[in-house]
C-alpha positions in Angstrom: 49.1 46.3 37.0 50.3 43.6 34.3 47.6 43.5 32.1 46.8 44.3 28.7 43.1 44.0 27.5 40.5 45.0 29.7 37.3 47.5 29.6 38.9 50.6 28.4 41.9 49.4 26.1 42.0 46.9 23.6 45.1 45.5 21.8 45.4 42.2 19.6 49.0 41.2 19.6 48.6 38.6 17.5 48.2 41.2 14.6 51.6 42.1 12.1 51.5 45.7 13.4 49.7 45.7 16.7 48.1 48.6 18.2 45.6 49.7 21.1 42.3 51.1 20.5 39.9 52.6 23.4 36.4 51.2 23.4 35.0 54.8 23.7 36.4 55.9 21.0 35.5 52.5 18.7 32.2 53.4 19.2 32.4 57.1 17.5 32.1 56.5 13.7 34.0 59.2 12.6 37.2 58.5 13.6 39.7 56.6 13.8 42.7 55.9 16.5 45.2 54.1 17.7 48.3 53.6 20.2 51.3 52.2 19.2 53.4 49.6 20.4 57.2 48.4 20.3 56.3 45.7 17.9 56.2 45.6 14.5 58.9 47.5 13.4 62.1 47.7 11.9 64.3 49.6 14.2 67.1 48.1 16.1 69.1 48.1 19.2 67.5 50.3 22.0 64.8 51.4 19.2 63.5 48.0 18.5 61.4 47.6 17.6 58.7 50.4 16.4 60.3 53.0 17.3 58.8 56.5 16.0 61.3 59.2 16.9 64.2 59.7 14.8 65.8 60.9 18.2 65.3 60.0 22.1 67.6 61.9 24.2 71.5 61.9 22.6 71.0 58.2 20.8 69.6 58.7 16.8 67.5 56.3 14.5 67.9 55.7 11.5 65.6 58.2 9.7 65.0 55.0 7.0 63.5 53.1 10.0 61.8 55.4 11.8 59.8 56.4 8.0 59.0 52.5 7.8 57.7 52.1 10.9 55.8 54.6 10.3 53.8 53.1 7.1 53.7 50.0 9.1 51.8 51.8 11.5 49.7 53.8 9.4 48.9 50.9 6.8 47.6 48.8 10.7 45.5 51.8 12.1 44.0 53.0 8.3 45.3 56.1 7.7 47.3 57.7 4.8 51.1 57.8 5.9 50.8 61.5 4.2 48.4 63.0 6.4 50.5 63.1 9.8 51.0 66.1 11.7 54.1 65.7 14.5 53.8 67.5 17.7 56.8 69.3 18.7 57.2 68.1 22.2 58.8 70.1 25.3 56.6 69.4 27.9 54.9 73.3 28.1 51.0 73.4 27.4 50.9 75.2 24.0 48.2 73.7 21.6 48.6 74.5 17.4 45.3 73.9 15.6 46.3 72.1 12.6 44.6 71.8 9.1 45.3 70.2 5.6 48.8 72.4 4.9 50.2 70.7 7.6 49.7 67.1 6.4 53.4 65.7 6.8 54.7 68.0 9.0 57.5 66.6 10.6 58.0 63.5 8.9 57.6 64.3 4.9 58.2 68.1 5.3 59.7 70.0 7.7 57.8 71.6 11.0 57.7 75.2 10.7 56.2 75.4 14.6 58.5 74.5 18.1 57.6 74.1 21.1 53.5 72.7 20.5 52.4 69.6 22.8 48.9 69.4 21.6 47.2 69.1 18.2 43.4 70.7 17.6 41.7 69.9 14.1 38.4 69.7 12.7 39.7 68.7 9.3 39.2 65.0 7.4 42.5 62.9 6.6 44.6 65.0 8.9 46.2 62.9 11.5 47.2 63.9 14.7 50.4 62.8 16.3 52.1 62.8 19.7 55.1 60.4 21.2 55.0 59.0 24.1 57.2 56.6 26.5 55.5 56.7 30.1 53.9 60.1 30.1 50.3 60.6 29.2 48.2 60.7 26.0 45.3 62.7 26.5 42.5 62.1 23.4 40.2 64.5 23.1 36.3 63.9 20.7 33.9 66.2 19.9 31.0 64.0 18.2 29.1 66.9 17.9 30.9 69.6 16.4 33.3 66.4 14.8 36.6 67.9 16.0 39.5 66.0 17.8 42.4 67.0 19.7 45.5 65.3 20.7 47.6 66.1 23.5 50.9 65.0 25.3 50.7 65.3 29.1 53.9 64.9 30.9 54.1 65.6 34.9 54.9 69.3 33.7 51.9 69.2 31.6 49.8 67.9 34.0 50.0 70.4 36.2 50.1 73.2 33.8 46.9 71.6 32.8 47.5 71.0 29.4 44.3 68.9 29.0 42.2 72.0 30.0 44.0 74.2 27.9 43.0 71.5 25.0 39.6 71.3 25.8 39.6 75.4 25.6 41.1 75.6 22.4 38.7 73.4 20.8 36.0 75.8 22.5 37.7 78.7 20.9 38.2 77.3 17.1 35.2 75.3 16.7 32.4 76.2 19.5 33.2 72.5 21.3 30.7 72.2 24.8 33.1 70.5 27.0 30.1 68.3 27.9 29.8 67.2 24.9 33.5 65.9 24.7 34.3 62.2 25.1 38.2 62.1 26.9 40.7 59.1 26.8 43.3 59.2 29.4 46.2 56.7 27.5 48.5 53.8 28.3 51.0 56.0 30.5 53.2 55.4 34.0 51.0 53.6 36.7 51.4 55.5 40.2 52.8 52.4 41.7 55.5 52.4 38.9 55.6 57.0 39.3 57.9 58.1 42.3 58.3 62.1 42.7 59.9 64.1 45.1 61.2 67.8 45.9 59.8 70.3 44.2 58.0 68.4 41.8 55.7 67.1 45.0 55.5 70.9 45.5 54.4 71.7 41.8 51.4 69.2 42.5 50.4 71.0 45.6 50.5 73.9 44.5 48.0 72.6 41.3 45.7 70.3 43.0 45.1 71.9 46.2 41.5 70.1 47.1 42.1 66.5 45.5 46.6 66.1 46.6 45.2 63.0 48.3 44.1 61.0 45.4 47.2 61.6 43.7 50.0 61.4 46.2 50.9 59.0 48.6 53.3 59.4 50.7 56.4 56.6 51.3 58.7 56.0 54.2 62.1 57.3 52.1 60.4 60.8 51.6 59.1 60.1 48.0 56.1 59.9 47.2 53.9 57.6 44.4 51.6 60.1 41.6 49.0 59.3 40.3 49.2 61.0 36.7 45.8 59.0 35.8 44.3 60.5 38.5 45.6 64.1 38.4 44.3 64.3 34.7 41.4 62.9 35.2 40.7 65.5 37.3 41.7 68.4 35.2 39.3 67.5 33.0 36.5 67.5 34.8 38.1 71.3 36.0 37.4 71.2 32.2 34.0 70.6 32.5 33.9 67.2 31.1 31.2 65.0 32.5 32.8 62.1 34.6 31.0 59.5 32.4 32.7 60.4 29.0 36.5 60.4 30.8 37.6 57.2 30.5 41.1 55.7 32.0 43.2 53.2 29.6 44.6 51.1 32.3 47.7 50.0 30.6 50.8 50.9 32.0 53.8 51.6 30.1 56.3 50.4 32.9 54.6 47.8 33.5 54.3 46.3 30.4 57.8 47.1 28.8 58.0 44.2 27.0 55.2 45.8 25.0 56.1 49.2 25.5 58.6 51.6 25.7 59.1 53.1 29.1 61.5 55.9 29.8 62.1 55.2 33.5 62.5 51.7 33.3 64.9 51.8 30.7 66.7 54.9 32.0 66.0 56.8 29.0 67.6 54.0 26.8 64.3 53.4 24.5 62.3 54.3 21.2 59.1 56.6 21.3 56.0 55.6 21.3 52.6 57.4 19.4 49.1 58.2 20.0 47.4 58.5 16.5 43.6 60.1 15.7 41.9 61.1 13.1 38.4 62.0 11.5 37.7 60.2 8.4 36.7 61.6 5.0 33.3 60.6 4.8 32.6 61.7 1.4 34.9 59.0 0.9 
């Protein structure tokens, strides 16, 4: 699955700061979005080089670095540096709706929240911001009631159904129609790159009774390949997303490392990536 560009993901690497952007998303005016890459930046060693986590498991960044990649990045997509909000990642399902008092959290000013791995706003120039390095961005659109969500989707998160919980949320605080909501499933671990076994094969049983088979498949050693695309996909339409507005990025993190950073094919030795969105000030 080596390839970059193709009908749900767009990336120009020719660009100073290069980033992906998701056709279906492009199209929505009042946004704006963007995945990250490793290039660009200004990080070294294991971090190079645009890396956006001041730490990734016991290794640290230099905090310097990681706030210049960060205006790289920002300055690339179009969005003021001083409007992020930084998830608080830990792999549980627990979703903070954000608004203009948190612009910065996390990289300006302090987070006074723990333990969030999805973002909910309905607010202009405050930018939503998860990390990433093979498990899966989940964007989440609301063109009607303009709302956006942001959530990180790991394997625990996937079957805690973290994308569902997102998609109620935004019912909750803003009256969001899941039909109505347009989904992007990000660059993330392929299943031919994903191998589980033990319990966590039992975890995805146990969540996806009806549709195991398009998720797992078996191999001789015992292991078996998971689909996290696939598994997603179908908690949202559990969701009640319509089929036609979930749409699957392609790009794998694994196998594109030299692109992107990838947990489990660097053994944990790597930077963070970031999924980025935001709904523009159009007063502006």
């Amino acid at each position: 699955m080596r390839f970059i560009n193709n009908r749900e993901a767009r990336i120009d690497l020719n660009m100073e700061v290069p980033f992906f952007t998701f056709p279906a998303l492009s199209e929505l005016p009042f946004i704006k979005h963007g995945f990250s890459t490793r290039l660009g930046g200004v990080s070294k060693g294991q971090f190079a080089t645009m890396n956006l986590n001041r730490k990734v498991m016991d290794a640290y960044d230099d905090p310097a670095n990681v706030e210049e990649n960060f205006r790289r990045i920002a300055k690339s997509i179009g969005f003021d540096v001083n409007s992020v909000v930084l998830s608080k990642q830990v792999h549980k399902t627990n979703i903070r709706l954000v608004d203009e008092s948190d612009r910065g959290k996390g990289l300006i000013i302090p987070r006074d929240y723990d333990e969030i791995d999805g973002l909910i706003t309905n607010k202009a120039n405050v930018t939503l911001v998860t990390k990433y390095a093979d498990c899966v961005p989940l964007y989440f659109v609301d063109p009607v009631k303009k709302a956006i969500g942001l959530s990180h989707s790991g394997w625990r998160g996937t079957v805690g159904m973290i994308g569902k919980i997102t998609v109620e949320e935004m019912g909750k605080a803003f009256g969001s129609d899941p039909k109505d909501i347009v989904a992007v499933i990000g660059p993330s671990i392929c299943r031919d790159c994903y191998e589980i076994a033990g319990s966590t094969v039992d975890e995805f049983m146990k969540a996806f009774p009806e549709g195991i088979d398009s998720i797992l498949t078996p191999k001789d050693n015992g292991r078996y390949l998971c689909d996290l695309w696939e598994a997603n996909r179908l908690v949202l339409l559990k969701a009640g997303l319509q089929a036609s507005n979930i749409h699957i990025s392609g790009v794998c993190t694994s196998c594109n490392d030299d692109i992107l950073f990838s947990h489990r094919k660097t053994q944990g030795k790597r930077g963070s990536l970031a999924a980025f969105l935001t709904i523009i000030d159009e007063a502006n």
